[in-house]
KOLZA-558553 format. One record per residue: x, y, z of N, C-alpha, C in turn; residue in one letter. Coordinates in steps of 0.1 Angstrom, whole numbers, plus 2048, in hexadecimal, padded with zeros to 3 digits. Layout:
N
  n_xx  n_yy  n_zz  ca_xx  ca_yy  ca_zz  c_xx  c_yy  c_zz  residu
     X     Y     Z      X      Y      Z     X     Y     Z       A
...
end
This chain:
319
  n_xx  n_yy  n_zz  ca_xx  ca_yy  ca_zz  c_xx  c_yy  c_zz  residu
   DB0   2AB   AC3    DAC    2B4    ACE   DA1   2BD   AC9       X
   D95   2C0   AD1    D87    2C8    ACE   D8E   2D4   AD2       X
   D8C   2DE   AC5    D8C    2EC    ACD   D81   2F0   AD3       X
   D7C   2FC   AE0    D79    303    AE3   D70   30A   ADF       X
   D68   30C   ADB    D5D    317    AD1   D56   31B   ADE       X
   D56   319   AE5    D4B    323    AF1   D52   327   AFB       X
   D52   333   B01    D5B    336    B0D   D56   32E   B1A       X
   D4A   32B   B18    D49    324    B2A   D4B   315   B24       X
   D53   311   B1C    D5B    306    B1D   D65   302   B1F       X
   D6D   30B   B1B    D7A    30F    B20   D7F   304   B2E       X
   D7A   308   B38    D83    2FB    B46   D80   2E7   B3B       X
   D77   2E8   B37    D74    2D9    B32   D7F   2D9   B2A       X
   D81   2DF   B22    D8E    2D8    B16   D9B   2DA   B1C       X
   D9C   2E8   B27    DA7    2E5    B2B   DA8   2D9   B35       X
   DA0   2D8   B37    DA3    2CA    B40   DA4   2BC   B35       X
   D9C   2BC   B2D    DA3    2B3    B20   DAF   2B2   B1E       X
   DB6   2C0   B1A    DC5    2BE    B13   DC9   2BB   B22       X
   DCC   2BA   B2A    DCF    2B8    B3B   DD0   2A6   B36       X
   DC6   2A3   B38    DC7    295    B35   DCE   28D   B29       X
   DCA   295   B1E    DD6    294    B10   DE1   28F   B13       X
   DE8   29C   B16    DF7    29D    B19   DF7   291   B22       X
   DF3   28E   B2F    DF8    285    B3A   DF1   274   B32       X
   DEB   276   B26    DEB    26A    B20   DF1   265   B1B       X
   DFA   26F   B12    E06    26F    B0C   E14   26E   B13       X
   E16   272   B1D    E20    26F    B24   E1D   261   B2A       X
   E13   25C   B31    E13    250    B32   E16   244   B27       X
   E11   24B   B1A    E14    240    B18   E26   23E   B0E       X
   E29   245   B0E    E3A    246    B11   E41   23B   B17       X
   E37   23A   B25    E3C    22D    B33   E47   230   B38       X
   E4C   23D   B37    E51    23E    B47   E4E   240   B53       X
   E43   248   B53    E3E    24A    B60   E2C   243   B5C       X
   E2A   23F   B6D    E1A    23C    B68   E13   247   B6B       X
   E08   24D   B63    DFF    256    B65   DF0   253   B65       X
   DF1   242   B66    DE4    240    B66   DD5   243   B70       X
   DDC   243   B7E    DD4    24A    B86   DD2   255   B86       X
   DD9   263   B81    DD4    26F    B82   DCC   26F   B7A       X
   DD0   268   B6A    DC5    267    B5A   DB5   263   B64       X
   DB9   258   B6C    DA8    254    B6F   DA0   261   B76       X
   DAA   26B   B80    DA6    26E    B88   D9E   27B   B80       X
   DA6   281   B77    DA2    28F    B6F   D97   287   B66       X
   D99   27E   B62    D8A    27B    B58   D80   27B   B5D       X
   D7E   272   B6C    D73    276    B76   D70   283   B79       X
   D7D   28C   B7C    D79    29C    B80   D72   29F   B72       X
   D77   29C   B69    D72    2A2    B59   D64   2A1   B58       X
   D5E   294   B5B    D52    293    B5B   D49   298   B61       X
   D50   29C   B6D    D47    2A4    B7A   D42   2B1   B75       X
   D50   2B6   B6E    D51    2C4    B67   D46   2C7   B5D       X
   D46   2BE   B58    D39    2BA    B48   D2D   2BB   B4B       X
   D2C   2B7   B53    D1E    2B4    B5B   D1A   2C5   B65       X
   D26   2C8   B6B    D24    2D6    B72   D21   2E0   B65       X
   D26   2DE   B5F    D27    2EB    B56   D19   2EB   B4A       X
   D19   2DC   B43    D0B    2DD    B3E   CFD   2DE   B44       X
   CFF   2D4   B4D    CEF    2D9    B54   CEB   2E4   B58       X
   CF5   2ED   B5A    CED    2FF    B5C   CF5   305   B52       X
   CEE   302   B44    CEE    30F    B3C   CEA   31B   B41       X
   CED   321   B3C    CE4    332    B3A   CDC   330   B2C       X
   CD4   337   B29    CCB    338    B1D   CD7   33E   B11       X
   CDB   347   B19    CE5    347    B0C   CEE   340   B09       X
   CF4   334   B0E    CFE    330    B0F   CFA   320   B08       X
   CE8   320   B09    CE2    31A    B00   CE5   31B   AF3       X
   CDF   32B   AF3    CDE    333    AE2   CEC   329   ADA       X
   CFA   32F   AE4    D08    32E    ADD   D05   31C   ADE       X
   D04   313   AE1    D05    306    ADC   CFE   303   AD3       X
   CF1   30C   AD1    CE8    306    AC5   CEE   30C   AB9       X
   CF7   316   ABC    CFE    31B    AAF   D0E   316   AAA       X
   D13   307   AB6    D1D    305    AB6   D20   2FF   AA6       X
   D2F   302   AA5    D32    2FF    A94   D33   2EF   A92       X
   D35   2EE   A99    D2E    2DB    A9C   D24   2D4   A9B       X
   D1A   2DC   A9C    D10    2D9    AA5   D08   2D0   A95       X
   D05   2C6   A98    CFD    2BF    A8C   CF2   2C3   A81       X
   CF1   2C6   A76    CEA    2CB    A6E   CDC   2C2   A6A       X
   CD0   2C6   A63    CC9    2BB    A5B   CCE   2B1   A53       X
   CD6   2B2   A4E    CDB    2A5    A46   CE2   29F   A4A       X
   CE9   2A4   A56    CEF    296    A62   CE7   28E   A6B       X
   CDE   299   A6B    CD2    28F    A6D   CC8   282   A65       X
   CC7   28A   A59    CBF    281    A52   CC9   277   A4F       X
   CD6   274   A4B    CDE    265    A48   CDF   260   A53       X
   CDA   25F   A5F    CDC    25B    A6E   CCB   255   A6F       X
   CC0   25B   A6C    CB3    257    A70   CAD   253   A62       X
   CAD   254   A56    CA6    254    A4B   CAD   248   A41       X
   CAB   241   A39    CB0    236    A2E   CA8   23E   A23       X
   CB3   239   A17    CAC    237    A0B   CA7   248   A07       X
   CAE   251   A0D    CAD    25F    A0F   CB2   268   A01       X
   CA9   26B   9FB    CA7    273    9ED   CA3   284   9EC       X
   CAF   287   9EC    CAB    29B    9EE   CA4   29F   9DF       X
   C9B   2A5   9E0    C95    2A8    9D7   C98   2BD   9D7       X
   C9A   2C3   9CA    CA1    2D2    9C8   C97   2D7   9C3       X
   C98   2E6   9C6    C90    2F1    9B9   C7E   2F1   9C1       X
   C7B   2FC   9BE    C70    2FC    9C3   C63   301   9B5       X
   C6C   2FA   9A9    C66    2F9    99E   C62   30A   997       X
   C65   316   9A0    C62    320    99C   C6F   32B   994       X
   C79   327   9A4    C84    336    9A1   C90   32F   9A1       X
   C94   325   9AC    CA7    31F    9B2   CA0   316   9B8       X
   CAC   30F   9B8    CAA    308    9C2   CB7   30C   9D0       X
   CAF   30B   9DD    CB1    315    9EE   CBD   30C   9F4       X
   CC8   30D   9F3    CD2    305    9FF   CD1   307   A09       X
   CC7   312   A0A    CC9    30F    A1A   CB9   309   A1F       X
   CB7   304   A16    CA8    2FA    A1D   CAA   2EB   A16       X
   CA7   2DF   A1A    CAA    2D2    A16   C9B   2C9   A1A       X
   C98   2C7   A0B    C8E    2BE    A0F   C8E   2B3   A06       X
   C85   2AA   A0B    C8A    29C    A01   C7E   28E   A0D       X
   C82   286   A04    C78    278    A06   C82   26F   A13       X
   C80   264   A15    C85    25C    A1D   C7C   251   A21       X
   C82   248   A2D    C7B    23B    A30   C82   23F   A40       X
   C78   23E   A48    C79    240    A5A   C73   233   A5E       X
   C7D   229   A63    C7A    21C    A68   C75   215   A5B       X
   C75   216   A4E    C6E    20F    A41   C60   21A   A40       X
   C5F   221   A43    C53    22C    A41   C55   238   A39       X
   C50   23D   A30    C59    244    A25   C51   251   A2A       X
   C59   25A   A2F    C53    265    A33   C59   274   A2A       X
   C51   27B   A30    C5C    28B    A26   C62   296   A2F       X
   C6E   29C   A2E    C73    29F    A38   C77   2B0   A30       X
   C7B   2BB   A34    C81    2C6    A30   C85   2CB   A40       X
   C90   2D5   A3F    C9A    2D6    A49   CA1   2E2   A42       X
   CA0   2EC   A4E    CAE    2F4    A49   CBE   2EE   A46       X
   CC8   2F6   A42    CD9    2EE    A43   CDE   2FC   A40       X
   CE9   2F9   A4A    CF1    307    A4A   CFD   300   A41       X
   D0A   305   A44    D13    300    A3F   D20   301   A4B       X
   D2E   2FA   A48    D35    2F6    A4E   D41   2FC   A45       X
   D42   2FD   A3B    D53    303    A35   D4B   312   A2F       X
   D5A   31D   A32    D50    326    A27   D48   327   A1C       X
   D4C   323   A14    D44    319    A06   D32   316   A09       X
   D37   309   A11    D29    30A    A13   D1F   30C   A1C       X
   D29   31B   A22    D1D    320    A2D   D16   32B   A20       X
   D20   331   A15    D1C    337    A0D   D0F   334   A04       X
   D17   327   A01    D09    31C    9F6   CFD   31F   9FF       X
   CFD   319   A09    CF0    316    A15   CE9   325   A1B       X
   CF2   32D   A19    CEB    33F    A1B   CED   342   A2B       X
   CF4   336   A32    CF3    336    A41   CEA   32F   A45       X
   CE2   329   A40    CD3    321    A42   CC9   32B   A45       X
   CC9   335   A3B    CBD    340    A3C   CB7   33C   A2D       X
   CAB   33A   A2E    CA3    337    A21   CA2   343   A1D       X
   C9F   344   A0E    C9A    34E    A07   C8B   348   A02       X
   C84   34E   9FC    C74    34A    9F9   C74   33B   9F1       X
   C80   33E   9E8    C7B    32C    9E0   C7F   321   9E8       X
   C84   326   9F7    C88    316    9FF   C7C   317   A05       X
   C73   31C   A0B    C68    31D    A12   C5B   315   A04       X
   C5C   31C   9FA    C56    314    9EF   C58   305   9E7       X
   C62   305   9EA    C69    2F6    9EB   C65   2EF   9F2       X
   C67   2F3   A03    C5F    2EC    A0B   C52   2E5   A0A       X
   C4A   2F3   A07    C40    2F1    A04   C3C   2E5   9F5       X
   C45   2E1   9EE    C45    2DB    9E4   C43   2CC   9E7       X
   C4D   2C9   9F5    C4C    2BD    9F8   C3E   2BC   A02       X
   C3A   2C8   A0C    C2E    2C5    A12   C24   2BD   A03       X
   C1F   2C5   9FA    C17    2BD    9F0   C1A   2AD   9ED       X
   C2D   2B0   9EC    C2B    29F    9EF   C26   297   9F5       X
   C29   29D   A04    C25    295    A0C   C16   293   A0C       X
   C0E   29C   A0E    C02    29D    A07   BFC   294   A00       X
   C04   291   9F7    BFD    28A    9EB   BFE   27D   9EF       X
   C0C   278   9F2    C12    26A    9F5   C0B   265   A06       X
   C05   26F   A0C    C05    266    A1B   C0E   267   A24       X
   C1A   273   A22    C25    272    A28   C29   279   A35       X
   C28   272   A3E    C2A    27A    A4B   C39   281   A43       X
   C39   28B   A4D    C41    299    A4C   C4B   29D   A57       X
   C53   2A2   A52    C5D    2A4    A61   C65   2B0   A5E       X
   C65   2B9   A65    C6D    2CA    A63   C77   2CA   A6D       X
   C83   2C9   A6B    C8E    2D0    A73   C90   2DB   A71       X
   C8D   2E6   A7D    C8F    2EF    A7E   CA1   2F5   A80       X
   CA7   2FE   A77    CB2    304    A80   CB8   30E   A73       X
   CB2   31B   A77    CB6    325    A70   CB8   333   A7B       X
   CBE   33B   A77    CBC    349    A7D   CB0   34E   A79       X
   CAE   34D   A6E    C9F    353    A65   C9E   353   A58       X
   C93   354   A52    C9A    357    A44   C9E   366   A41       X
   CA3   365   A34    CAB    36B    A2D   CA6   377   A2C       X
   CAA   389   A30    CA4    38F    A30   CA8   39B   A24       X
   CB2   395   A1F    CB7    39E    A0F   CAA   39E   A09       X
   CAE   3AD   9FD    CA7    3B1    9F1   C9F   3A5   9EB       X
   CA7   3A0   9DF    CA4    395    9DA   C9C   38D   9E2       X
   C9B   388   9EC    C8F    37F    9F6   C82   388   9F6       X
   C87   394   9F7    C78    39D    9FB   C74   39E   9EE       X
   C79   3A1   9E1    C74    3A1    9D2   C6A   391   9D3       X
   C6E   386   9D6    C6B    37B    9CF   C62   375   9DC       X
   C5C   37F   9E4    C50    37F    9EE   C51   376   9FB       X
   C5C   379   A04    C63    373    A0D   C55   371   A15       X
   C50   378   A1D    C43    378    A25   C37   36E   A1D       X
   C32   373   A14    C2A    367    A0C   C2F   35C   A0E       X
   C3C   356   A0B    C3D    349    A0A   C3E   342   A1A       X
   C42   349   A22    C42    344    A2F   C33   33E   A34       X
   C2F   34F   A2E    C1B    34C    A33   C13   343   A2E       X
   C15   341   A21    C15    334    A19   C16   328   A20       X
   C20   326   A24    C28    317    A28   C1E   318   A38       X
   C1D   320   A3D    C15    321    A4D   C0A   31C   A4B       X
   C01   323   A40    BF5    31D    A3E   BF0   30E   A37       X
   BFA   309   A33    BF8    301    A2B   BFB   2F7   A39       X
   C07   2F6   A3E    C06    2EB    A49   BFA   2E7   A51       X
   BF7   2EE   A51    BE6    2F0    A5D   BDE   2E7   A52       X
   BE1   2E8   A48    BD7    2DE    A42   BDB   2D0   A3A       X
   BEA   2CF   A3F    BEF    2C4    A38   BE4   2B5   A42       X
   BE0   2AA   A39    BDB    2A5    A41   BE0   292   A42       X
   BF4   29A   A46    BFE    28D    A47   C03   297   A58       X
   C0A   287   A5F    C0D    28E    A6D   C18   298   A68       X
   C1B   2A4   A73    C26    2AA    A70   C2D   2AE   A7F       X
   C3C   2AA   A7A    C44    2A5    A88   C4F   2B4   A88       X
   C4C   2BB   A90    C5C    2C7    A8D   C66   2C7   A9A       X
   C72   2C8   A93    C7D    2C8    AA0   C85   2D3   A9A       X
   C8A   2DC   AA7    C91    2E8    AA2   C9F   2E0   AAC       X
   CA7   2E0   A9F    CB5    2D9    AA5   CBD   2DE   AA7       X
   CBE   2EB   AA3    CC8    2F7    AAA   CC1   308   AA7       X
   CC4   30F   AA4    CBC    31D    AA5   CAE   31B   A9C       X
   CA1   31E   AA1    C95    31F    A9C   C94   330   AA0       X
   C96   335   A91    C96    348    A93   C8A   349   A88       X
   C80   354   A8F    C78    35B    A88   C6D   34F   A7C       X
   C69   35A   A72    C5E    354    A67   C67   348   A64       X
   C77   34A   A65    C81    33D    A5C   C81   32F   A5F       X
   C7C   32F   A6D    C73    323    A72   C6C   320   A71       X
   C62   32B   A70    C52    328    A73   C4D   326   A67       X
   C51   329   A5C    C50    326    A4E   C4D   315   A4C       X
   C53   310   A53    C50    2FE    A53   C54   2F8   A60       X
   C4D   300   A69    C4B    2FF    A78   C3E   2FC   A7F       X
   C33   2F9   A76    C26    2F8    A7C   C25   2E8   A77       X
   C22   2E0   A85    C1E    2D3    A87   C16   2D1   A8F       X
   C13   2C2   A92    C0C    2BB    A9C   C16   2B9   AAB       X
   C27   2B9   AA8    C2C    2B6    AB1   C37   2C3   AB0       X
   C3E   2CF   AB9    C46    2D2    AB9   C50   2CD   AC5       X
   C5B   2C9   AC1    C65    2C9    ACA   C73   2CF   AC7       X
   C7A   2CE   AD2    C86    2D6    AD3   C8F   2CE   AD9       X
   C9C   2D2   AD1    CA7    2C6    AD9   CAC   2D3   AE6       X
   CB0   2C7   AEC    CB4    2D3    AFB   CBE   2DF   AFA       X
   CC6   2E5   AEF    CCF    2E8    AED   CCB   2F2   ADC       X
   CC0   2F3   ADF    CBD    2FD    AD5   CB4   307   AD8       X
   CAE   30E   ACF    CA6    31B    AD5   C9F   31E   ACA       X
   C97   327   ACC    C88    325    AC6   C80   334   AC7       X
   C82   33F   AC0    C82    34B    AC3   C76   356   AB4       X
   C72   361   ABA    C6E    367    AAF   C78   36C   AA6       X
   C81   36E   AAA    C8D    37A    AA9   C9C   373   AB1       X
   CA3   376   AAB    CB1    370    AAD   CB4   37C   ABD       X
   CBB   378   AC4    CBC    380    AD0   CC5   38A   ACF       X
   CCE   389   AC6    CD6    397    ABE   CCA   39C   ABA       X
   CC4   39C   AB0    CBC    3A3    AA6   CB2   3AC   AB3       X
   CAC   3A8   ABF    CA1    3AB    AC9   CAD   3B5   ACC       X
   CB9   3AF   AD3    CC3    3BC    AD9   CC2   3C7   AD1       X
   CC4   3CC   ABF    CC8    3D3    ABE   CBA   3DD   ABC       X
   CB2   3D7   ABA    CA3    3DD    AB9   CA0   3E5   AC5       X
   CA3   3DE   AD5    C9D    3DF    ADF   CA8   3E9   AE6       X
   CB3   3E4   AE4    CBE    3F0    AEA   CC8   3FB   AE6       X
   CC4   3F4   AD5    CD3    3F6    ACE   CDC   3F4   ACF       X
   CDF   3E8   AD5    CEE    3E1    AD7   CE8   3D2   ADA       X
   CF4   3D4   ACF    CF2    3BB    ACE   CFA   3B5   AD7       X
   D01   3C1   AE0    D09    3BC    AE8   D01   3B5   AF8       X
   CF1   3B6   AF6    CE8    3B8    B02   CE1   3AC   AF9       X
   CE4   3A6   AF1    CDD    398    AEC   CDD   38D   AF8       X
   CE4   38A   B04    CE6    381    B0F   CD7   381   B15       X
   CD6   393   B16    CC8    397    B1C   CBD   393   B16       X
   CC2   398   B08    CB5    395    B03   CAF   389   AFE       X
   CB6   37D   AFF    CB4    36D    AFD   CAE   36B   B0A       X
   CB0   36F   B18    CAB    371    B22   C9C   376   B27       X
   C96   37A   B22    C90    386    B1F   C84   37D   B13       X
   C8C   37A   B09    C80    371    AFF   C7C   365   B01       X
   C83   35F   B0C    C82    352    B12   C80   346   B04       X
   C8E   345   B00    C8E    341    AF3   C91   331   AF9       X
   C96   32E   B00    C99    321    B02   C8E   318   B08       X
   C8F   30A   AFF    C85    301    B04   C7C   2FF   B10       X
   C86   300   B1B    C7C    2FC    B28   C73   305   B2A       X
   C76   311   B24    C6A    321    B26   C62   31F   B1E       X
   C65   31A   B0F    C5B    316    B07   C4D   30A   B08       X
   C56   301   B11    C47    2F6    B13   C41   2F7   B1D       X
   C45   305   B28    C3E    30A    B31   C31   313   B2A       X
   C37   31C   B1C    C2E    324    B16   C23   31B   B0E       X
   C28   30E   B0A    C1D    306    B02   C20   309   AF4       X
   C2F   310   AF0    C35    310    AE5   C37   303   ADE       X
   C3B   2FD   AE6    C49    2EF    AE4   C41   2E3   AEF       X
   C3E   2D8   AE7    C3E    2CE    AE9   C46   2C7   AFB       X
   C51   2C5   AF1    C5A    2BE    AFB   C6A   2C0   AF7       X
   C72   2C0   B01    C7E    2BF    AFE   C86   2B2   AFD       X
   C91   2B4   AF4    C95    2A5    AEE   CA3   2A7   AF3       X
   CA8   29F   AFE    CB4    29F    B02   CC3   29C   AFB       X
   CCC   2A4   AFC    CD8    2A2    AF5   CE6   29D   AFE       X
   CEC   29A   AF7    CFD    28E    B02   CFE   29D   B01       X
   D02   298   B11    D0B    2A3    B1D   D16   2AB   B0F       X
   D16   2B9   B15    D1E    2BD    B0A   D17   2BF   AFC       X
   D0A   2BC   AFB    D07    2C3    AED   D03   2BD   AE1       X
   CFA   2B8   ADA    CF9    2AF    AD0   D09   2AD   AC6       X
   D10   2B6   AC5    D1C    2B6    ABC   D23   2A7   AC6       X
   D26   2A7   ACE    D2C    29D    AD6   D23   290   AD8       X
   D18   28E   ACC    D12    27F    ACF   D0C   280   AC5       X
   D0A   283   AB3    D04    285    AAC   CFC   276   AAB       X
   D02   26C   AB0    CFA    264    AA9   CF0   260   AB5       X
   CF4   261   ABF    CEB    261    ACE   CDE   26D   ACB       X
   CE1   275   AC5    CD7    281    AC5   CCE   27A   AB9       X
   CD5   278   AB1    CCB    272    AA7   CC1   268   AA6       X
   CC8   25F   AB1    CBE    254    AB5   CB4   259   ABD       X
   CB3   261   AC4    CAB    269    AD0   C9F   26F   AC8       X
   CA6   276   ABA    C9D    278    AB2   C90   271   AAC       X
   CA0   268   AA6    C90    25C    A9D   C89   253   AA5       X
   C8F   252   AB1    C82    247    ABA   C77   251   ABC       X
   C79   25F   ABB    C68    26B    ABF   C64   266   AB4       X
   C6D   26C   AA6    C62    268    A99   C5C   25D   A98       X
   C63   250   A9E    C5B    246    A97   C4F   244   AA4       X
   C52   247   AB0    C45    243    ABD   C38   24E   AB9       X
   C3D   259   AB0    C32    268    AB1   C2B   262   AA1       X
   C30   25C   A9A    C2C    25C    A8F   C22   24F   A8C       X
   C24   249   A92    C1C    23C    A9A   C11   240   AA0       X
   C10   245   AA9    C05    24C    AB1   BFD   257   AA8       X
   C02   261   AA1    BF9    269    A99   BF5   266   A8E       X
   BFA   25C   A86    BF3    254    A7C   BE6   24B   A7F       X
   BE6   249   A8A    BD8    244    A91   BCE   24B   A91       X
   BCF   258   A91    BC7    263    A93   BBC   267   A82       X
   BB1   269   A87    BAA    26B    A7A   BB1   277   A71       X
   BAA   27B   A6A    BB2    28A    A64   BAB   296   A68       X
   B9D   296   A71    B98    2A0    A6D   B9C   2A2   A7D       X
   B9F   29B   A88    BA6    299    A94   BB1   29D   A92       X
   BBE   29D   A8A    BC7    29C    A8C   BC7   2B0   A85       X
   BBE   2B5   A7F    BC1    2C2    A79   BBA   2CB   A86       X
   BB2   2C4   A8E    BAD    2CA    A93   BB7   2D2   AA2       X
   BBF   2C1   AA3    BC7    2C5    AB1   BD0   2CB   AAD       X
   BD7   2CE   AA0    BE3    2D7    A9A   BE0   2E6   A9E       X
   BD3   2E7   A98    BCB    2F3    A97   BCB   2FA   AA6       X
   BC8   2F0   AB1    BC5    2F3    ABA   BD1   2FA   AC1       X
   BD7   2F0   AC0    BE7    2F1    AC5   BEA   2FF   AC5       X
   BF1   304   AB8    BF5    310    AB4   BE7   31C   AB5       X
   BDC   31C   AB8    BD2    326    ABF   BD5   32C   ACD       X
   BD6   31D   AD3    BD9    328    ADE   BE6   32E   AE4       X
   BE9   32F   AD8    BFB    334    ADA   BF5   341   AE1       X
   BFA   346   AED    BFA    356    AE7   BEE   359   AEF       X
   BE6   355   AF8    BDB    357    AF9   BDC   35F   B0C       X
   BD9   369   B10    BD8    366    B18   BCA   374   B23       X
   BC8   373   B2F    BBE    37B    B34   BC3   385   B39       X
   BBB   393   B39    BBB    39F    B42   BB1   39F   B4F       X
   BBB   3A1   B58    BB2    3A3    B65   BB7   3AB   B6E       X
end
């Protein structure tokens, strides 16, 4: 039995255990319950369907933050072979909460880094929550030169709150390394593919967020600032974060209206956690059709439309 983790899910599972129980008595065989079982599974799915297709933005936020919800490296053993994480950013630690490493996409060896939160306390501890500190951003950066060197199309999964805003990160030049990693993408001259798979917060994204293609799976969000963090700034109470995810228009469909976000990448009814391997496939058929198409492209074309891209973020007239 799935627990519950979001309150506007609540009627779906109780309607699950509903069906449970009358599955279980059926199958007992004293009584038949097989026509009501057909009849609530049909209502169930009605339900699924009413309740997902009108999120609220926040109700986004809470799925992209579900404890379920698929990480980078459930990703990459689903879309990548022959997959080799490479540690250390050769200077200070090596970052658990950043993961980068080599692979083969369809027989194509490409380079990939990705935030990873964690799942037991242990290793949400190890992983920092999936907030980088400066040597995971320089790590990253470790494998961009790979890629660099080798030819390697590139691929960024986005999903952090942000990075890491402790002491220690600011001693060891948190902002540098992010600015670092920004400017260097603009001139990597391999394609670069990014998908923010569940929270894309602040520099902790953007740090290995600049590509040729950004997308967003439909069930995640994509923000300067976490919508707690805007509430407490804006009102002093994080209790007005609903508003203020509202308000930053953090969710995809607002984004590829702004020219932020590419495209949105659809997830099974209920949420990537309920079809990890359906979400994954959805995934690597973009990678492999986008990576195909932008390898065609010269290099001094392909920096130019990157460039362009991310220019006119932001632009707009007074009249």
């Amino acid at each position: 039995m799935e627990f519950a983790q979001l309150s506007f899910e609540q009627p779906i599972f109780d309607l699950k255990k509903r069906i449970e129980e009358l599955k279980k008595l059926d199958a007992e065989g004293d009584i038949d319950f097989s026509d009501e079982i057909e009849t609530l599974t049909a209502k169930l799915e009605k339900l699924k369907e009413q309740v997902y297709s009108k999120l609220t933005i926040w109700q986004r936020v809470q799925v992209a933050r579900h404890p379920r919800r698929p990480y980078t490296l459930d990703y990459v053993e689903r879309i990548l072979t022959d997959w080799v994480e490479l540690h250390g950013d050769r200077t200070f630690a090596d970052d658990g909460a950043m993961v980068t490493g080599l692979g083969r996409l369809e027989g194509r060896p490409v380079a990939l880094v990705g935030h990873q939160k964690g799942r037991s306390t242990k290793e949400k501890l190890q992983r920092n929550f999936g907030m980088p500190h400066p040597e995971g951003f320089r790590k990253a950066r470790r494998i961009m030169d790979l890629a660099e060197r080798f030819g390697l199309p590139f691929i960024s999964f986005l999903d952090t709150t942000g990075a890491y805003p402790g002491i220690g990160s600011e001693e060891r030049g948190i902002s540098e390394a992010i600015a670092h990693n920004i400017r260097d993408m603009f001139t990597l001259t391999v394609p670069i593919i990014i998908v923010v798979i569940g929270e894309g917060g602040s520099g902790g994204a953007l740090g290995i967020g600049v590509g040729d293609r950004v997308y967003m799976l439909e069930n995640s969000y994509y923000s300067v600032i976490s919508p707690e963090g805007c509430a407490a700034i804006l009102w002093r109470d994080q209790a007005m974060a609903q508003t203020a995810a509202q308000a930053l228009k953090v969710s995809g469909r607002h984004l590829v209206d702004l020219g932020v976000v590419d495209r949105i990448l659809p997830e099974p009814l209920g949420g990537a956690h309920t079809g990890v391997d359906e979400t994954a496939q959805i995934i690597k058929e973009v990678l492999v059709a986008d990576f195909a198409e932008l390898s065609k492209l010269p290099v001094e074309e392909l920096l130019q439309q990157r460039y362009d891209k991310f220019r006119v973020m932001g632009e707009f007239t007074e009249g």
